[in-house]
C-alpha positions in Angstrom: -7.8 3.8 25.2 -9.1 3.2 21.9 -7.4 3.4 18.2 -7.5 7.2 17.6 -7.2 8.7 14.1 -6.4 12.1 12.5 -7.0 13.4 9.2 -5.5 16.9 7.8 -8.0 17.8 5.0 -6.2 20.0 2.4 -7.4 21.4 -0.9 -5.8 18.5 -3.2 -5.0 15.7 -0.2 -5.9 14.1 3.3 -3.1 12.9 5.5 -4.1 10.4 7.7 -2.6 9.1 10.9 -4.1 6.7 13.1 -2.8 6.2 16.6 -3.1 2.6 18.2 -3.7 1.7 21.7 -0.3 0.6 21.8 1.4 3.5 20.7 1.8 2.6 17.2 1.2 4.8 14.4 -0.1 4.7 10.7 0.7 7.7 8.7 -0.6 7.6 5.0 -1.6 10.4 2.5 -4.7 10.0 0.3 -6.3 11.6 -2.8 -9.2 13.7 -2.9 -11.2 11.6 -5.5 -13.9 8.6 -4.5 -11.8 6.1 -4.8 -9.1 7.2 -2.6 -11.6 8.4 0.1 -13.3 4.8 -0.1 -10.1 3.5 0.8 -9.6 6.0 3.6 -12.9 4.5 4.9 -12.3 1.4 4.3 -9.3 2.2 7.0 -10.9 3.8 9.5 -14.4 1.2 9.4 -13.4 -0.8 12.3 -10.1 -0.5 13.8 -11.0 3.3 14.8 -13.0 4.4 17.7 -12.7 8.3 17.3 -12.0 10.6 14.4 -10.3 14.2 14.6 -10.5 16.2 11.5 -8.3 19.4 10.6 -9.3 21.4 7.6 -9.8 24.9 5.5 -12.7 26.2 3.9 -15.1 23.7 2.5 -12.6 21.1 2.0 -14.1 18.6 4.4 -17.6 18.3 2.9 -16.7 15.0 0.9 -15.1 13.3 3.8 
């Protein structure tokens, strides 16, 4: 199983959590301006094999 992650996209915030192969989990909240979303990438660049997304409207289009 790979590292899994999740990411609730809301209007003013993204809640991440990323599930590792060993059951372990990393929950963390993020902003909706660049720099927080570079951080959320900088994240999910290489411990992450697969990426579920969660969202309303048109929220998601900058992630």
């Amino acid at each position: 199983m790979n590292n899994v992650c999740c990411l609730d996209v809301h209007k003013d915030s993204v809640f991440m959590c990323i599930i590792k192969e060993n059951g372990d989990k990393i929950e963390e909240p993020f902003g909706i301006f660049t720099p927080e979303i570079s951080r959320l990438r900088d994240l999910l660049v290489c411990p992450v094999g697969e990426v579920a997304m969660e969202n309303t409207s048109t929220y998601w289009i900058p992630i």
